[in-house]
Gaussian input, Z-matrix of N, CA and C with variables (Angstrom, degrees):
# hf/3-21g

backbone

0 1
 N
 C     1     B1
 C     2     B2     1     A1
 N     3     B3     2     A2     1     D1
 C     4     B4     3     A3     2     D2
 C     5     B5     4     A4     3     D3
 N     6     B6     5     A5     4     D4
 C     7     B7     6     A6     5     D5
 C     8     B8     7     A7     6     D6
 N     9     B9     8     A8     7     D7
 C    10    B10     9     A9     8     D8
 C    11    B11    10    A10     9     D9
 N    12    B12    11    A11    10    D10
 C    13    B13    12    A12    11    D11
 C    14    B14    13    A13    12    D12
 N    15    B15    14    A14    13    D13
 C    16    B16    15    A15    14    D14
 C    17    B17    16    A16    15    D15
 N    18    B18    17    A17    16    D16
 C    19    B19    18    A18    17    D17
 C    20    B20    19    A19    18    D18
 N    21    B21    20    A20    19    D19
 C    22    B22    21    A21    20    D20
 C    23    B23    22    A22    21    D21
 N    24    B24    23    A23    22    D22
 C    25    B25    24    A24    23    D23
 C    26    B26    25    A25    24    D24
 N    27    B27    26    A26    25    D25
 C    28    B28    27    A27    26    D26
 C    29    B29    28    A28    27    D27
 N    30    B30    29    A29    28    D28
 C    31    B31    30    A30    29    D29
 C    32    B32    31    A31    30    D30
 N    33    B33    32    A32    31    D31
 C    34    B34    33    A33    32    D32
 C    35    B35    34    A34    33    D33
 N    36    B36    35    A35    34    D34
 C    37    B37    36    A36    35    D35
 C    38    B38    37    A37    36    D36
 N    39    B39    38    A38    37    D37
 C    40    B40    39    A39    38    D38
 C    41    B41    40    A40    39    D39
 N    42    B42    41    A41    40    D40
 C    43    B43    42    A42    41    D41
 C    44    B44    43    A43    42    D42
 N    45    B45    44    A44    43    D43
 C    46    B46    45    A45    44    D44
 C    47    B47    46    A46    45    D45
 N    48    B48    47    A47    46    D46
 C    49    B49    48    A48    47    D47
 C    50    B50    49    A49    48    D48
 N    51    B51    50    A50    49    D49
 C    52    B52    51    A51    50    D50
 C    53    B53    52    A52    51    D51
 N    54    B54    53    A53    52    D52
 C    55    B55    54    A54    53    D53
 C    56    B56    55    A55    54    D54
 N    57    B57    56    A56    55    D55
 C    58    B58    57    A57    56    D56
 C    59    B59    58    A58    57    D57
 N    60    B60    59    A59    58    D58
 C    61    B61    60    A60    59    D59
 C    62    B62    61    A61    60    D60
 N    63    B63    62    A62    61    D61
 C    64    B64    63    A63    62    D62
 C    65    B65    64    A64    63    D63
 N    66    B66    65    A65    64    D64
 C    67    B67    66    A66    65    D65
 C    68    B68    67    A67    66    D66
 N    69    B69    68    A68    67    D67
 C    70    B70    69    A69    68    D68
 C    71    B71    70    A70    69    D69
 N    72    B72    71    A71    70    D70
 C    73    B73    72    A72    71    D71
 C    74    B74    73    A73    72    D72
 N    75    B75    74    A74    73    D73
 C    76    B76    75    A75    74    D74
 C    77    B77    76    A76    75    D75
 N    78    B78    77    A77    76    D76
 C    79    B79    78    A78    77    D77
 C    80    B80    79    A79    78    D78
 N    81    B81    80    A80    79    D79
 C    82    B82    81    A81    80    D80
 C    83    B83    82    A82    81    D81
 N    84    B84    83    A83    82    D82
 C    85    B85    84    A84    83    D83
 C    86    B86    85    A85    84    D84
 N    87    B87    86    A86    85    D85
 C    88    B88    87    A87    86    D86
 C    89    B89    88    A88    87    D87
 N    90    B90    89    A89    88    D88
 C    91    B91    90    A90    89    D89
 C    92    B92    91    A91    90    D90
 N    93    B93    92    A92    91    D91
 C    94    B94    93    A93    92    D92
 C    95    B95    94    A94    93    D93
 N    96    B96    95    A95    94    D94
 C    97    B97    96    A96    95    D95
 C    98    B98    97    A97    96    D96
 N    99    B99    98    A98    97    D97
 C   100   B100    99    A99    98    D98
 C   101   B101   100   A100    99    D99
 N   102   B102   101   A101   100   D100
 C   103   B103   102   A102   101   D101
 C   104   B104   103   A103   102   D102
 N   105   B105   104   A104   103   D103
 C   106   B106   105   A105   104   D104
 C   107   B107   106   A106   105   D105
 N   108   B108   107   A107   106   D106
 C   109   B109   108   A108   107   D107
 C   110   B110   109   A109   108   D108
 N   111   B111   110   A110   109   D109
 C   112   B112   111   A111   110   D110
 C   113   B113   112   A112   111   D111
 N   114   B114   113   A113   112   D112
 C   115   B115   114   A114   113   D113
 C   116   B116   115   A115   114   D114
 N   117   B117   116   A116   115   D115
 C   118   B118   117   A117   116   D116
 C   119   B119   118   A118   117   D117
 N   120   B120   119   A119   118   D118
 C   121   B121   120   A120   119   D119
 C   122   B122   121   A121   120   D120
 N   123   B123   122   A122   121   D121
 C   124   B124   123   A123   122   D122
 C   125   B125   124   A124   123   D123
 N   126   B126   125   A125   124   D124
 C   127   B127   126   A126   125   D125
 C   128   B128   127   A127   126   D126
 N   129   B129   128   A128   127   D127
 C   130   B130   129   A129   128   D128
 C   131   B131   130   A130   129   D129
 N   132   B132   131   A131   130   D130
 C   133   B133   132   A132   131   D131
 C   134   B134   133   A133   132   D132
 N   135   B135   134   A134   133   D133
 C   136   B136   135   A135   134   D134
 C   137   B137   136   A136   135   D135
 N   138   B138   137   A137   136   D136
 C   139   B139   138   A138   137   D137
 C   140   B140   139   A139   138   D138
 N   141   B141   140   A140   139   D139
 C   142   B142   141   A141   140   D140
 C   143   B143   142   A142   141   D141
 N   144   B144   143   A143   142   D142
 C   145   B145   144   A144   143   D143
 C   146   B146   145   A145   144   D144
 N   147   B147   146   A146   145   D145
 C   148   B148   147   A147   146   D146
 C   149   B149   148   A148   147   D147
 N   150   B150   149   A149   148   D148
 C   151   B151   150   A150   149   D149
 C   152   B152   151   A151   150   D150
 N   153   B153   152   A152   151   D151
 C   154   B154   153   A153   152   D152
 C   155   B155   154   A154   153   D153
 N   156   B156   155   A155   154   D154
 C   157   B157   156   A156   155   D155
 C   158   B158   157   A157   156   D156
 N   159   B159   158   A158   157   D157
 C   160   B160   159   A159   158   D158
 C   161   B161   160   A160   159   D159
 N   162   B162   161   A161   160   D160
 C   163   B163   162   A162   161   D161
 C   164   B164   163   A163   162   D162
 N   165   B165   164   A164   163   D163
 C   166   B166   165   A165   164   D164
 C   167   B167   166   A166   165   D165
 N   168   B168   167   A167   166   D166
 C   169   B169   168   A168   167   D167
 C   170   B170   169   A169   168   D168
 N   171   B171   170   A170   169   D169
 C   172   B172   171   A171   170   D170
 C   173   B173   172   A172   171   D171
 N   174   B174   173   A173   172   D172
 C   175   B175   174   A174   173   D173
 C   176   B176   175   A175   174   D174

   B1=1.4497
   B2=1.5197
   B3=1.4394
   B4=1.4101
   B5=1.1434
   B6=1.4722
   B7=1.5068
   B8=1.8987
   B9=1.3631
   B10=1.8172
   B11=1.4837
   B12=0.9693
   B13=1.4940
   B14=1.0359
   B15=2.0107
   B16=1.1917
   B17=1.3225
   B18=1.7277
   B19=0.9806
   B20=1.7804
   B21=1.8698
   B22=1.2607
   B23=1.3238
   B24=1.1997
   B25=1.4392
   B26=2.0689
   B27=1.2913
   B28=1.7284
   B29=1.9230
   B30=1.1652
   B31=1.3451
   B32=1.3613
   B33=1.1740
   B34=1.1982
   B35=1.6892
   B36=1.6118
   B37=1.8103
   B38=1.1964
   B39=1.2216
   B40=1.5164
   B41=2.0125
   B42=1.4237
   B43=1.8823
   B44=1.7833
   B45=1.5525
   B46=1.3603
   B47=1.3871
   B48=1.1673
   B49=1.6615
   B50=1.4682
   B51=1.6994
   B52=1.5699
   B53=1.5602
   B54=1.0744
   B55=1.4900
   B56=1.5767
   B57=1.6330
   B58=1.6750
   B59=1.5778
   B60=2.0293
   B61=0.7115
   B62=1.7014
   B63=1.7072
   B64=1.5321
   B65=1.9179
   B66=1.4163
   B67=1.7111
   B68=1.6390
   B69=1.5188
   B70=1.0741
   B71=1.1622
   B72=2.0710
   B73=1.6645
   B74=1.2674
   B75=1.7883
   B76=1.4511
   B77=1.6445
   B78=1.4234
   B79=1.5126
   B80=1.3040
   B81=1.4384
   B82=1.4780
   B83=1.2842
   B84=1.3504
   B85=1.1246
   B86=1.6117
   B87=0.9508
   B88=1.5264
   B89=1.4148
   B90=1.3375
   B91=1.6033
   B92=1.4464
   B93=1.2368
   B94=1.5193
   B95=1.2524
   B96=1.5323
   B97=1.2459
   B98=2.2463
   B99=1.5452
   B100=1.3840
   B101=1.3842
   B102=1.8111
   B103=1.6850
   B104=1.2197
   B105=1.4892
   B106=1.7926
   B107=1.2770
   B108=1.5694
   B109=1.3761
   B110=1.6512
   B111=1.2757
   B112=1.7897
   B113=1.8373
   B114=0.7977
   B115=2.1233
   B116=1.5188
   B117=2.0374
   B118=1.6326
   B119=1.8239
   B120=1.1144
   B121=1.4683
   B122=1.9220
   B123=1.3374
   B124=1.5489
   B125=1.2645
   B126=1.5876
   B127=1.8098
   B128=1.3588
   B129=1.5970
   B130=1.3609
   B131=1.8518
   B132=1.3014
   B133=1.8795
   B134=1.6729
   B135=1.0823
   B136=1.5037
   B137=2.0600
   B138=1.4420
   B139=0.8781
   B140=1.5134
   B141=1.4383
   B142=1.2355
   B143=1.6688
   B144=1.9146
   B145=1.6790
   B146=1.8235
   B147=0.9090
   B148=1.6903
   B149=1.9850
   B150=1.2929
   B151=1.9134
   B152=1.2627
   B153=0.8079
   B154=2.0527
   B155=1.3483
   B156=1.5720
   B157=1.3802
   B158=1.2853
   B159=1.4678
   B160=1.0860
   B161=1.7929
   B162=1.6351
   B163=1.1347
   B164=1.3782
   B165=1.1868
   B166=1.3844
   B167=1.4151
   B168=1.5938
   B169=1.4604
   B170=1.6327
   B171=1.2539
   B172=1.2587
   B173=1.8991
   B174=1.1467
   B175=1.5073
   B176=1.4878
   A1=107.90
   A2=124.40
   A3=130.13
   A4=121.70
   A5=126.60
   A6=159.77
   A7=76.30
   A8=110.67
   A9=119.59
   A10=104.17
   A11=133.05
   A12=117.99
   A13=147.92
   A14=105.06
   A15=95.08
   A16=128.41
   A17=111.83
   A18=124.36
   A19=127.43
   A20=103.82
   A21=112.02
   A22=115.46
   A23=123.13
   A24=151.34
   A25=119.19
   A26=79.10
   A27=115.66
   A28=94.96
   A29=127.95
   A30=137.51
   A31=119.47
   A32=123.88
   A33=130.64
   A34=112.30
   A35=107.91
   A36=115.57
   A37=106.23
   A38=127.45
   A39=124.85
   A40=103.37
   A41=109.20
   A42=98.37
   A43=112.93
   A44=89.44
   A45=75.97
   A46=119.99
   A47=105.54
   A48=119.43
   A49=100.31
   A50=115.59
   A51=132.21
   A52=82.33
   A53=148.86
   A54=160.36
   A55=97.63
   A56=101.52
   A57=109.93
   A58=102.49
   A59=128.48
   A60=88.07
   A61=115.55
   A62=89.87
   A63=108.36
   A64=80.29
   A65=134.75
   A66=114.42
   A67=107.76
   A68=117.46
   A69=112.09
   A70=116.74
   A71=107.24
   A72=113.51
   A73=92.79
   A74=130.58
   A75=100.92
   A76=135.78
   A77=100.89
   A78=120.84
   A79=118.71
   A80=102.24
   A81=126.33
   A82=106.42
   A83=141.05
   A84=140.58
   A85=133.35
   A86=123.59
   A87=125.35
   A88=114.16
   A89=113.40
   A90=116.71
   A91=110.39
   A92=136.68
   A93=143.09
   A94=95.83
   A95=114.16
   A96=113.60
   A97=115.63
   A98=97.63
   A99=119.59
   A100=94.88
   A101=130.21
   A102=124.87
   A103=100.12
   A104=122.46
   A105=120.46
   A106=116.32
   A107=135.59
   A108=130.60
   A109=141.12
   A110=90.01
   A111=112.99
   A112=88.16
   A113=101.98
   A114=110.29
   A115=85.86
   A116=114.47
   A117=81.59
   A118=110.02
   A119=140.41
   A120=128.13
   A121=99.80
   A122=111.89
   A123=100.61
   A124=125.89
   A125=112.23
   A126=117.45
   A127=100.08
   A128=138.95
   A129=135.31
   A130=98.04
   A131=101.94
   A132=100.55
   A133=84.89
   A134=128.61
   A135=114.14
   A136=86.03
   A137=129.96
   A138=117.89
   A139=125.07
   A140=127.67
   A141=104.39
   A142=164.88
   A143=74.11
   A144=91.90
   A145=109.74
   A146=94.16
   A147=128.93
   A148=91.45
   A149=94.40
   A150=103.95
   A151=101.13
   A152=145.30
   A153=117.57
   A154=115.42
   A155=108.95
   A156=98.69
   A157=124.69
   A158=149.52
   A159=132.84
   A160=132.10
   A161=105.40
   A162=124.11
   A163=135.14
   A164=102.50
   A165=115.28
   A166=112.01
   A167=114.53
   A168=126.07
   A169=107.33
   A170=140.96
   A171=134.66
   A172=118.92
   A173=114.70
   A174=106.57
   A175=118.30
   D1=111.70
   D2=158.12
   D3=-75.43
   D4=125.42
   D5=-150.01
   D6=-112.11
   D7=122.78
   D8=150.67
   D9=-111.90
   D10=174.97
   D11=151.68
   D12=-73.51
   D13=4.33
   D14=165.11
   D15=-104.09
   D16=11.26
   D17=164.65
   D18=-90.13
   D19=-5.72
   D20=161.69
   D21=-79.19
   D22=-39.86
   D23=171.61
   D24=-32.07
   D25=-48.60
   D26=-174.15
   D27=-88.20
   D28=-59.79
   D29=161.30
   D30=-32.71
   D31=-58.78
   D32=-171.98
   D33=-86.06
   D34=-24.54
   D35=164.45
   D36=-64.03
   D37=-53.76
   D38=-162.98
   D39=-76.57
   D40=-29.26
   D41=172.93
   D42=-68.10
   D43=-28.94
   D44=-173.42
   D45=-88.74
   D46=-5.99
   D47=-175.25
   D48=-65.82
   D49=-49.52
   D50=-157.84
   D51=-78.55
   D52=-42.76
   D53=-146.85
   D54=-69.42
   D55=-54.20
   D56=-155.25
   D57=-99.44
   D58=-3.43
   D59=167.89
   D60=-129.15
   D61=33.19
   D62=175.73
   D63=-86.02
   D64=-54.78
   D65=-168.97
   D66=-45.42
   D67=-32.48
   D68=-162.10
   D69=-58.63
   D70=-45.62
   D71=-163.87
   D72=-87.62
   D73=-15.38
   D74=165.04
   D75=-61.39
   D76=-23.50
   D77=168.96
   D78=-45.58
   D79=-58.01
   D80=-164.51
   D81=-78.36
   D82=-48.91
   D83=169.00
   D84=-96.36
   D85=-17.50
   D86=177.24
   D87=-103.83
   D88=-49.02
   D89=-164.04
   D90=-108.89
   D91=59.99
   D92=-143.14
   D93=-61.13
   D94=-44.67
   D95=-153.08
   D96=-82.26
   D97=3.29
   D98=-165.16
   D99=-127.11
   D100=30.33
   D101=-169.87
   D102=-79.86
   D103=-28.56
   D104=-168.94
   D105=-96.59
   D106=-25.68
   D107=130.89
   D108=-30.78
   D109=-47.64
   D110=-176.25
   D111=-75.40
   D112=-55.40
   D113=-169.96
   D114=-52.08
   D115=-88.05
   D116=-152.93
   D117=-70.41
   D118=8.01
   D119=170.60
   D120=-66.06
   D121=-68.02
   D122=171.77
   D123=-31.89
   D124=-63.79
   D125=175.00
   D126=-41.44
   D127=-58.35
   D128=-146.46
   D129=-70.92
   D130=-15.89
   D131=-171.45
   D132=-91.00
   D133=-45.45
   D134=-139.89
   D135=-79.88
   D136=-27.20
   D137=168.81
   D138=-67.38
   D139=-42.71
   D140=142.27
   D141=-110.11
   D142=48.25
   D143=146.77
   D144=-74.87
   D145=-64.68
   D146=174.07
   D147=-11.43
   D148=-76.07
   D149=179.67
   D150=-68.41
   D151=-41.66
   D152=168.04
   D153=-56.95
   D154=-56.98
   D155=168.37
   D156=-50.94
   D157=-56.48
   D158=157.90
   D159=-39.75
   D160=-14.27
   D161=163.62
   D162=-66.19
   D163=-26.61
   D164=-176.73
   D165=-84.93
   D166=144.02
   D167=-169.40
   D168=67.91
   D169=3.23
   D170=154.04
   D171=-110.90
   D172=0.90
   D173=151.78
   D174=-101.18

């Protein structure tokens, strides 16, 4: 399997995507008292998933 970069690019959007919005439902459901930490730490991943994905095919 050949790795280009825009298939690292795409790789690393989708971990961090699963990353930022597994913090989210941990927020929301387990740690009530930690929902607005866990929220923007998730948002801050899912945005840069967000910029790789828009990253990809322009480096």
């Amino acid at each position: 399997m050949s790795l280009n970069k825009n298939k690292i690019f795409g790789y690393a959007a989708l971990i961090l995507m699963i990353l930022g919005s597994s913090l989210i439902l941990l927020g929301v459901f387990l740690y009530k008292e930690y929902t607005i930490g866990f929220t923007v730490m998730g948002l801050g991943f899912n945005a840069v998933a967000w910029a790789f994905n828009a990253l990809r095919g322009r480096i």
